[in-house]
Phi, psi and omega in degrees: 000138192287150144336161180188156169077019212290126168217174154197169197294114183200142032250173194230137194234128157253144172267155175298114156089021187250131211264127176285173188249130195279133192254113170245144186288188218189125175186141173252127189082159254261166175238130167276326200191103148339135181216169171220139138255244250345208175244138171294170169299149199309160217023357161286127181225146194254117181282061170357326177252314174267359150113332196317160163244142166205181188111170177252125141325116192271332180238159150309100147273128194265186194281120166205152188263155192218116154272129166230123162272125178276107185276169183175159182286008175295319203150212186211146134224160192258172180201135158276139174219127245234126187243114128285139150245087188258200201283216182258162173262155165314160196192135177060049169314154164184132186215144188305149185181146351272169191244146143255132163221152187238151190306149182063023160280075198285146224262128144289149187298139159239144188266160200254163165220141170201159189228171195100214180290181176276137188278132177267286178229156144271195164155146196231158178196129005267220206276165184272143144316105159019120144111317191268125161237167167288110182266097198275020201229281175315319197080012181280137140256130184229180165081200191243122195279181205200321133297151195266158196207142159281165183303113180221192171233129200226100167300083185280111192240141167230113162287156182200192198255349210237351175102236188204192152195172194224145160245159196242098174273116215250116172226123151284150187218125164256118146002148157277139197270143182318166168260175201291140147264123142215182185225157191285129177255123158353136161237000000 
């Protein structure tokens, strides 16, 4: 009699380099072997005599389906099962801060340092001073502020598929300061 009732736990979302809880089939009547298509993502291996998935993932993988069929000589049946792999999440955003900066001053850039997986975007809130942009492909603050800005807090999210995390990047923008007067003293 062909095998029936083939299932597995799906759909299934993995982190990149985090070792998965091993996915075993649910099947009725005896299996000689087991198969999958596609082929899964780099560190995942699918075991042929028992249907297990097991591993870690090593790469990104976006949501796609792998049918595997259980087989016998009676005959065969599939079941899809559907894997995401997303990265790790970014962690530990930070940038020095705070910053004083004074109007008409062009700025050292300041750079994100961040750990986890690789940043897809950025994005800030709310908007920058005048004069300062945003690199939403970098996370640089660059440029020259052109307005005086009160003490303010500015949120920097750095984003993957793996989530996301935010910093408070703290910027000031001061006048410029007067110049020296002098005066001529009478003689």
């Amino acid at each position: 009699i062909a095998p029936s009732s083939l299932s597995y736990n799906s759909p299934n979302v993995f982190t990149k380099g985090t070792t998965i809880v091993s996915l075993l089939p649910s099947v009725s009547g005896t299996v000689i072997s087991y198969s999958i298509a596609p082929s899964l993502p780099l560190g995942l291996s699918f075991n042929t005599a028992t249907g297990e998935i097991s591993g870690t993932p090593t790469v990104v993988s976006s949501t796609a389906t792998y049918t595997i069929t259980a087989n016998n000589s009676g005959g065969s049946t599939s079941f899809d099962v559907v894997i995401t792999v997303n990265d790790i999440a970014p962690s530990n955003l930070s940038y020095t801060s705070p910053n004083v900066f004074t109007k008409g001053t062009t700025i050292t850039n300041l750079n994100p340092t961040v750990s986890g997986g690789t940043v897809i975007s950025y994005s800030i809130t709310p908007s920058l001073p005048l004069g300062l942009s945003f690199n939403t492909a970098t996370g640089e603050i660059s440029g020259t502020p052109t307005v005086v800005s009160s003490t303010a807090s500015y949120t920097v999210t750095a984003n993957n598929s793996g989530g996301s995390i935010s910093f408070d990047v703290i910027i000031t923008v001061n006048d410029i300061a007067p110049n020296t007067l002098s005066y001529n003293s009478p003689n």
